[in-house]
N, C-alpha and C positions, 0 to 999 in steps of 0.2 A: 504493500500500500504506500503512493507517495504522501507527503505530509505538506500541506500549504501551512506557511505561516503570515498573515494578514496581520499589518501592524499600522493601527488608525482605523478607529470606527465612528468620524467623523459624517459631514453631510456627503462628501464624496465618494463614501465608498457602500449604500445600499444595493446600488446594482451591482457592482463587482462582487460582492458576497453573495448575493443571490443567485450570480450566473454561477460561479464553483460551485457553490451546494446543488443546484439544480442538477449539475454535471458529475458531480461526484458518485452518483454508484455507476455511470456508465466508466467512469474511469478509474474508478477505484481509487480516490483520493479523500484526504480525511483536509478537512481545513478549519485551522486552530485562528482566533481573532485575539487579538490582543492591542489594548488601551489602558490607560493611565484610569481612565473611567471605566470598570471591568460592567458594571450595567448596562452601559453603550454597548459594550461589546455581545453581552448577552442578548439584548435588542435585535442585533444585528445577526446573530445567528436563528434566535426565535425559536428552540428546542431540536433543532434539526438533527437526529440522529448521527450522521455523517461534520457535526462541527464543534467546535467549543469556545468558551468565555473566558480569557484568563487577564489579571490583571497587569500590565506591562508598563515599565517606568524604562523609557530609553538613556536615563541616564545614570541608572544602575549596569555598570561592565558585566560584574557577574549574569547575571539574567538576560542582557543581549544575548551574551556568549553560548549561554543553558539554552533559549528559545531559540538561535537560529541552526546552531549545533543538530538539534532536530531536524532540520527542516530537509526536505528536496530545494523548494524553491520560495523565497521569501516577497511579496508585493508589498512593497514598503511606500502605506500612503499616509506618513507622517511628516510635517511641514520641514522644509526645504531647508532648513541647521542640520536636523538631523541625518539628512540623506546621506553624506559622507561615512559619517562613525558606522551605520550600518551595514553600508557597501562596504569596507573595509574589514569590517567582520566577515560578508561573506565571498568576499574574495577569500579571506583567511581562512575561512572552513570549507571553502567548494563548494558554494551556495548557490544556483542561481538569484538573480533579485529583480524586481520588473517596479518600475515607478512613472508615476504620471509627472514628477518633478523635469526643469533643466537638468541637461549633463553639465555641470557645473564644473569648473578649472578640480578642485579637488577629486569629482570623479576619473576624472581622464586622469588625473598622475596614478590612477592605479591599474593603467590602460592592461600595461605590460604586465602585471602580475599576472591580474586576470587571463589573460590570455596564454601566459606560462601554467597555470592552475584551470584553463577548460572553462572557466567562468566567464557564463555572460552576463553582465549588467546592464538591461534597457532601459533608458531614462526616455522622457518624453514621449511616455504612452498613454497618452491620456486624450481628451480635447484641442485644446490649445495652451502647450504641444501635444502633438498626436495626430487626431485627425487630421489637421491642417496640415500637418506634412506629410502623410502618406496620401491625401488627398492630391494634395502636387505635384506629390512625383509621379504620381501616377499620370495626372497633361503632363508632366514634361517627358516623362518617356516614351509615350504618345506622339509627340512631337518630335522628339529624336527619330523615332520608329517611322515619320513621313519625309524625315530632310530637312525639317525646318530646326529653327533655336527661336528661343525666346532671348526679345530683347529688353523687354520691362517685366517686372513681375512685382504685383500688390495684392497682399492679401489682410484679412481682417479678420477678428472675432470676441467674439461678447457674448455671456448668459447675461439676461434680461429678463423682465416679466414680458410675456405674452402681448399686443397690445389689447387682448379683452383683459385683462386681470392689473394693468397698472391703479396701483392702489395708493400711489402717496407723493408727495411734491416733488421728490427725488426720480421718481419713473427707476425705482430698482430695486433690487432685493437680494436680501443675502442668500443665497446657496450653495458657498464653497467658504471656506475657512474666512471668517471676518478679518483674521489678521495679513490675508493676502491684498484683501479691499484696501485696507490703511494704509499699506506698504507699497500700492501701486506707484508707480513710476519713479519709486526711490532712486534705484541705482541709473535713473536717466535716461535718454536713448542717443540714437547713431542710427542715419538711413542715408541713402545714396538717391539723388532725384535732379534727373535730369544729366547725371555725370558728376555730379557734386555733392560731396558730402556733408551732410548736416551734422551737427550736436548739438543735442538740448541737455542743461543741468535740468534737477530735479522739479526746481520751481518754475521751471518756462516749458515743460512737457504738457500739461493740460491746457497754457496758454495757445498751443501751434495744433491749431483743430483745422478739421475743414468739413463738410459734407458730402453725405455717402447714399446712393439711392441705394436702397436693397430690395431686388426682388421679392416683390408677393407682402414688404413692410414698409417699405416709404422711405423716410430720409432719416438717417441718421447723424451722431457728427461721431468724428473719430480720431484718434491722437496717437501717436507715433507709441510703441512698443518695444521695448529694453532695444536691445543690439540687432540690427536688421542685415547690418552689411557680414554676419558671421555666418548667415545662409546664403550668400554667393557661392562659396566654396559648401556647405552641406549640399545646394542644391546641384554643386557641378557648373554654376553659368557664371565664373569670370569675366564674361564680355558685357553682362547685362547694366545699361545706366541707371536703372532705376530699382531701390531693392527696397520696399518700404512693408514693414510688417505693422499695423496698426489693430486699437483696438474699439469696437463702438460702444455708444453708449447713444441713450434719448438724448436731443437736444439740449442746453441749460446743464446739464449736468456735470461737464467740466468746468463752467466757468466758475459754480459752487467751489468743486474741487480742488482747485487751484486758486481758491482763496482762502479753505483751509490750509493747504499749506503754505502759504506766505504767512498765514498766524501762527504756523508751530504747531500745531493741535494734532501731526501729526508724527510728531518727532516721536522714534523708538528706540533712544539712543539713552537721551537722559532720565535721570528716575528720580521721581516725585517722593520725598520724605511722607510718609502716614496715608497714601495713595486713599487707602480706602477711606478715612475720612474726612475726605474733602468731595465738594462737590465740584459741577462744570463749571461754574461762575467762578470758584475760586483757580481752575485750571488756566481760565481763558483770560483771569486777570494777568498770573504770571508771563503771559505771553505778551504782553504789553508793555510799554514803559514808561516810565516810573513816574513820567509827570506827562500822560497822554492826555489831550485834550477833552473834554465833556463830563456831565455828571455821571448817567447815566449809563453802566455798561455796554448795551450794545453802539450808542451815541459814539463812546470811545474808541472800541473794536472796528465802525465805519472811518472815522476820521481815520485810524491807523491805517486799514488798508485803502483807503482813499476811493472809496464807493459811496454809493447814496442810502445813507441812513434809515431810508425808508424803502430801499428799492428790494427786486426779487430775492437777488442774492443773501440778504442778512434775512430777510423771512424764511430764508432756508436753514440759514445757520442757527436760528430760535428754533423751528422747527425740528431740528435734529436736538434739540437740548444743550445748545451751547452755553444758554444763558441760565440752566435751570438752578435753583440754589437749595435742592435736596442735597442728601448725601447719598448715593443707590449702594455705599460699599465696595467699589470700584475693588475687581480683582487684578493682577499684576504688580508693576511697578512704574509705568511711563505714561507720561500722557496718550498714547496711541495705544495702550490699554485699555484708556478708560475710552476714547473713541470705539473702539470694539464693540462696549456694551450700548452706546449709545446705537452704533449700525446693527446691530440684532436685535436692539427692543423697538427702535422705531421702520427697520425694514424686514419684516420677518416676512415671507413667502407663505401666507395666510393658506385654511386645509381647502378653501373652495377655489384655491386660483392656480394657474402653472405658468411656469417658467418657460423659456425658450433660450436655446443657444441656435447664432449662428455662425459661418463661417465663410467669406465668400473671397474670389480668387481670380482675379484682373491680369491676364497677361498679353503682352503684344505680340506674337507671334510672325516672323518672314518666313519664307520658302523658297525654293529656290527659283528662279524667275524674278524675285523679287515681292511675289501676293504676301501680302498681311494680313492680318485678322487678327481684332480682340478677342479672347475667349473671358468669356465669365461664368464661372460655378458656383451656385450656392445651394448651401445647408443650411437649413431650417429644421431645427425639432423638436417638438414641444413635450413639455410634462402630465404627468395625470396631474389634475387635483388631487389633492389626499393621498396621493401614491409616491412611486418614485421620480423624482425629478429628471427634466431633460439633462440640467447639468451633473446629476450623478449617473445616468445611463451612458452619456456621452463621453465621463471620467473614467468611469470605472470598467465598462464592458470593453473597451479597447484594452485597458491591461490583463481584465480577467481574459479572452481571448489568449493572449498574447500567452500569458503563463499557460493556458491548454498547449499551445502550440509546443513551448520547450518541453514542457513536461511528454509530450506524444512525441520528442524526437523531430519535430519538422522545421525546426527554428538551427541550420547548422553554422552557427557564427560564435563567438566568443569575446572576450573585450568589454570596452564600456562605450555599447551602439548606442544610438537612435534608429527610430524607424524610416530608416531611407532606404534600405534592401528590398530588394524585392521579394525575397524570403518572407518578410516581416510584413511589409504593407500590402501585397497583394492578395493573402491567407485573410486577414484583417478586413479591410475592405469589403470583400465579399461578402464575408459572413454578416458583417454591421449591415450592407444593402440587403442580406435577407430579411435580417428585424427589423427591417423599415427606417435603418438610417442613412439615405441616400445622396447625391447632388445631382440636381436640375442643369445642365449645361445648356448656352447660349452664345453666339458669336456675331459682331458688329461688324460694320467700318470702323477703323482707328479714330482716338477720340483722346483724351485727355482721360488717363487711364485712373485718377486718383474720385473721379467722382460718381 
């Protein structure tokens, strides 16, 4: 019998647990769940015969070492610190490991182990990353396999609420780890557009937006995403001028964003003395200084960032609880802690509404002759109500997938991949267009590929 060990039984990972249990007496695999939160975990198994509930602290050595020790193959869907220390363990036991995380500089330095020890380590099997990029490789191999190359490539994506189910002034909702929401656009980005390369610092990422039609949902707006120009070479296309990986989101909702962070509120760096008892009023004061103009708090917070007092944007930042002057007990220790609780109790993904992720894929395309053509694909897919979400079907069943495949022997690679083989995305693919997660393709005259 092989042994899964599932580590994070967060909002991302109901479908991925559910595909392995489902699949487990045809394969004969037992799969263990394990969270800091052992109830989560038992949640998530549901009494399943073929699974179990244990409680897991990844930052006990011993107990890494004891649970992965076990294991055949490990899917490790615990936030993005963690990914390393794990992977390293199982490099060091002979573990496979599958993760919907970046392959981050610390995984690659254990490229060579790995591959000296038969181990594979997939990173980036998840949505975005994941689908997105075996979605692409598959046009561009496409496209190799007719003669042509691509000369621009833009792609996008975003979990959202549904547009029947938008329920709050933000148009959003949490369905994957709050602390990835807060931490958006931290480490920056880098795209290439038009032959020229961009960089944006942290604070000027939600200001460089633009608008996005999407298929079958109308316009969206969208802002540049970490390092774009590092998938020129994933994708194989050095000669491409344009390499922009972006993400959407509804209207208005960057400009909120990137006004929280000009105030700090999002900083995860420094820690707040007695966190828990303090309120948001008393957070949002420390973000200010010290002799900032008006009586009144929020009065003070517009003049500082230099907005209208009275305009949308600070009705947002009230409406998210910036100004509240309870104390909720704030867990953590940083102020982007206590933003956390504020984006989970004021955006929660209510049992009567569902989610949508989508993912959509702009390329300019020549041939030989010189014909071009836009190609555009998108994915759309939405959640039950009350059930499983689109963004944990779309997170999790690409890696559960994935780990069937090593485990049945059809996955022959080693290292620390992503999903660009064709081993990997084309098994994958497939299987997802039978469960009805699909992409719609369409093709234009050449246009200005970013809208």
């Amino acid at each position: 019998m092989k042994r899964i060990l599932v580590l994070g039984a967060g909002q991302s990972s109901p479908s991925l647990i559910r595909y392995l249990l489902d699949n487990a007496d045809e394969h004969d695999w037992f799969v263990t769940v394990g969270d800091l939160d052992e109830s989560a975990a038992a949640a998530r198994i549901d009494g399943h015969s073929r699974g179990t509930a244990i409680r897991f602290n990844v930052n006990d050595p011993e107990m890494v070492e004891a649970q992965v020790s076990q294991a055949d193959i490990v899917v490790n869907f615990l936030a993005p610190p963690f990914q390393p220390f794990v992977a390293r363990e199982c490099v060091r036991r002979e573990v496979h490991m599958v993760s919907a995380s970046y392959r981050s500089r610390e995984i690659l330095e254990l490229n060579e182990t790995a591959q000296r020890n038969g181990v594979l380590i997939l990173n980036e099997m998840g949505l975005d990353p994941g689908i997105d990029l075996m979605s692409a490789m598959e046009i561009i191999q496409r496209v190799r396999d007719k003669g042509g190359r691509i000369l621009k490539f833009v792609s996008y994506g975003s979990g959202l609420p549904a547009p029947d189910s938008v329920d709050n002034p933000m148009k959003y909702v949490i369905t994957w780890n709050p602390a990835n929401v807060v931490g958006s656009g931290r480490n920056g980005a880098q795209y290439l557009e038009d032959g020229k390369i961009k960089m944006l610092p942290y604070h000027h990422v939600f200001k460089q937006t633009w608008p996005v039609e999407v298929d079958g949902i109308g316009t969206l707006e969208a802002y540049p995403n970490r390092d774009s120009l590092a998938y020129k070479e994933h994708f194989g296309l050095p000669y491409v001028d344009t390499m922009i990986r972006g993400t959407l989101r509804y209207p208005g909702y960057c400009e909120t964003w990137s006004q929280m962070v000009n105030l700090g509120v999002t900083n995860e760096i420094l820690t707040i003395p007695e966190l828990a008892n303090r309120s948001a009023a008393e957070l949002v004061e420390m973000c200010l200084p010290q002799h900032a103009n008006g009586s009144e708090l929020r009065q003070r917070v517009a003049n500082y960032l230099g907005i209208n007092p009275t305009g949308h944007t600070m009705d947002q930042l009230e409406w998210l609880g910036l100004f509240d002057t309870d104390k909720p007990g704030y867990k953590g220790a940083t102020i982007a802690d206590a933003m956390k609780h504020h984006l989970v109790e004021r955006m929660p993904l209510r049992a009567d509404k569902r989610d949508m992720v989508i993912l959509v894929h702009k390329m300019l395309v020549e041939y030989e002759g010189g014909k071009r053509e836009k190609i555009i694909s998108t994915f759309v897919h939405y959640g039950t109500p009350g059930g499983h979400t689109a963004m944990s079907q779309t997170v999790g069943i690409p890696a559960a997938i994935a780990t069937k495949l090593i485990l049945t022997n059809k996955i022959p690679l080693t290292g620390c991949q992503i999903p660009l083989h064709a081993a990997v995305y084309k098994p994958v693919m497939k299987e997802l267009e039978g469960l009805g997660m699909s992409f719609t393709e369409r093709t234009e005259e050449e246009e200005s590929l970013q809208k």
